[in-house]
N, C-alpha and C positions, 0 to 999 in steps of 0.2 A: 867418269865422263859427265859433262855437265851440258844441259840441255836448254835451251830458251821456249819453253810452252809456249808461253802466251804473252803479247805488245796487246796491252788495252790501251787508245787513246782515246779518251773523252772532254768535252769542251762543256763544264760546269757555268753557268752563269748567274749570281746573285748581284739581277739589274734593277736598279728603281725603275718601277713600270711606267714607260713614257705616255703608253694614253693617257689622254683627258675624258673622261666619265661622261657618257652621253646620257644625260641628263630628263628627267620629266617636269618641264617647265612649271614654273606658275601661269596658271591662266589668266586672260585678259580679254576675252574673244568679245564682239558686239556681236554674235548669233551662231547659225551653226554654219559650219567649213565648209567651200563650196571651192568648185576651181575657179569662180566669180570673184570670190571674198575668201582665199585661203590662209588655214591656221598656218602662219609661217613661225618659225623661231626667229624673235628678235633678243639682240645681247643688249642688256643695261648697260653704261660705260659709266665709270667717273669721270672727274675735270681731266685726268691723263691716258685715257684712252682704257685704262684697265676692267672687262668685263667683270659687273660685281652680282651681274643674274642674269638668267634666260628668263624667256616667258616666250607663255603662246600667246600670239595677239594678230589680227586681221589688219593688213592696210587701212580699211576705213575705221581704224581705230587709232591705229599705233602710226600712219602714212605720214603722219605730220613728225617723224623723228621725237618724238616726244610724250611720254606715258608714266604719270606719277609725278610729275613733276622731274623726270628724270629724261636726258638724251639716249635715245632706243636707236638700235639698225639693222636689218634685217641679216642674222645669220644664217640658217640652215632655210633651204626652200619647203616648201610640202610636197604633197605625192602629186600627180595628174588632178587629183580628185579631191586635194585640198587640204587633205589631212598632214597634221604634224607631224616631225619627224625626229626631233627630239636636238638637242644643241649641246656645244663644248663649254664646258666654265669649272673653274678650279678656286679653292679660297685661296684668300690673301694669306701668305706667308708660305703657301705648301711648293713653291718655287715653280712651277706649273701653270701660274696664271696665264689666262688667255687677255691681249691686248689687242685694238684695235686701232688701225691707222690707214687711211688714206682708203679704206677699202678693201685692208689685208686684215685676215687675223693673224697674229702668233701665237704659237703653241708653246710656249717656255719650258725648258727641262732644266733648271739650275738645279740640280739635283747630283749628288755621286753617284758614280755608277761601277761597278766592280763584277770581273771577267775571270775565273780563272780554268787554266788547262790544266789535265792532272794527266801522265802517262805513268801505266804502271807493266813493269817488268817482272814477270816471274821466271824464278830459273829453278831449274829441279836439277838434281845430281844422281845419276841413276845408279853410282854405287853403292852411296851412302841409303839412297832412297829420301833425302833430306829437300825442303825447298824453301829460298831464298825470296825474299820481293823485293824489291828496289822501285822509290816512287818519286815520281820527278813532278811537282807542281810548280807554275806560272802563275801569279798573279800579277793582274793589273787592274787600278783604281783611277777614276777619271772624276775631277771637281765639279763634274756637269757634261751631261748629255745634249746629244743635236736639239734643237729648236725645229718647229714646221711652221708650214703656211698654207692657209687656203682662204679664197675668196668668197663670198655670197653665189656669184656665178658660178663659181665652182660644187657647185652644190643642189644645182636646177637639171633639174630632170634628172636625179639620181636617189640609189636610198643610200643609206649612211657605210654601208659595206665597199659601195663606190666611188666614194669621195675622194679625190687624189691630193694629196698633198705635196706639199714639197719642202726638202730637209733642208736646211741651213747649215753651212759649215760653223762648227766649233771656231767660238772665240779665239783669239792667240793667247787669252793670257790662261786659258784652260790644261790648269796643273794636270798633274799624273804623277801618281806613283808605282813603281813596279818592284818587284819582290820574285825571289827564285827560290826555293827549296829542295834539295836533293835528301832523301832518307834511306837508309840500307841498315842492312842488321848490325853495323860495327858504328855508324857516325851518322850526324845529321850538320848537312852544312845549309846555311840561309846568309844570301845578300838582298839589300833592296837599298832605293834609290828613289830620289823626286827629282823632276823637273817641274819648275814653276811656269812655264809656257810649252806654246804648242813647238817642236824641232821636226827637222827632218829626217829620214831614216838615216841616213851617215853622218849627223848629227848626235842621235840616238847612239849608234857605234863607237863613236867616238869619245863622246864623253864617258859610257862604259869604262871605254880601255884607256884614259885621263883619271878614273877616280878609281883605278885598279879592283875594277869588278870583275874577277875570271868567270863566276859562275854566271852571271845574267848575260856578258858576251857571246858566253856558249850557246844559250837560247833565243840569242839574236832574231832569228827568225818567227819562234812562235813570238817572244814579245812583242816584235814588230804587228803581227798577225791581228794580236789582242787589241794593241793599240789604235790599228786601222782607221776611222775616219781622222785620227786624233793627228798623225801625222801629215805633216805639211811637205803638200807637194811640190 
């Protein structure tokens, strides 16, 4: 007789970390932080809006949008009491830059990001005394993660715990790839597959069962799962 123990399902994630690094400015202040004259964080920008520093700096310093010879705008506010609170900025090239436009920040996440689920089956056989595993893992790999947004306003009268932001839908042309593995004591079967833009879940399905994928059709669901914002509603 043969027995099913134990269904372990666990959802592994090996994510590039979307936060952006709240940061300890460079100073800039004309005296000390007052709710009068507060240390606010203002972002450097270059000529296209890209944050290339924070600094702490005072309205009656920094008010004229202008500090170093460079275009300043207040990002993160301070406490009640004046004090800094510390700001977002990421360097060039680490896909993460923070941008400035109109008002908004964005939080860039050009970055891959990689999901996988693993279910594991153990079966005992109580004549033998003998036990079997069987491991079914899911992967899925995305060419970039959500972007966010938040305002200067959005940032007044709060500490950095409560800043809300808000997520951007993934681009359409944000590839994915996905991969299926099943392992047992006799065989090891793997499919996997890309799409170079964002599809819809019976999209998803279907091209599956067009590029005769039996194994990742089967998992239809968790893929679907993993893929989540990814898919177009």
């Amino acid at each position: 007789m043969k027995l099913k123990n134990k269904v372990i399902g666990t959802t592994l994630g090996v994510i590039a970390s979307f936060f952006v690094f709240i940061s300890v400015p460079e100073i800039a202040n004309a005296g000390e932080c007052s709710a009068a004259d507060p240390c606010l964080t203002y972002a450097m920008l270059d000529s296209a809006g890209t944050v290339i520093n924070i600094i702490v700096c005072q309205p009656s310093v920094c008010g004229s949008g202008i500090w170093d010879g460079r275009k300043v705008v207040p990002q993160v506010a301070a406490t009640p009491e004046g004090q800094n609170q510390g700001g977002y900025y990421n360097p060039a090239g680490s896909g993460r830059e923070v941008v400035h436009s109109n008002g908004t920040f964005t939080m860039n996440n050009n970055v891959p990001t990689t999901n996988a689920d693993v279910v594991v089956n153990t079966t005992v056989d109580v004549v033998t005394n003998t036990t079997s595993t069987e491991t079914s893992t899911v992967t899925v790999s995305k060419s970039a993660g959500n972007a966010s947004t938040f305002s200067y306003e959005d940032t007044v009268g709060k500490s950095p715990s409560e800043i809300s932001f808000t997520t951007l839908p993934l681009p359409n042309n944000t590839s994915a790839t996905v991969s299926a593995t099943d392992v047992s004591s006799t065989s090891t079967t793997t499919e996997s597959t890309t799409f170079e833009e964002r599809k819809t879940a019976e999209e998803v399905s279907s091209i599956l069962i067009q590029r005769n994928l039996t194994l990742l059709q089967s998992k239809i669901s968790r893929l679907l799962a993993l893929l989540d914002a990814w898919i177009k509603k």
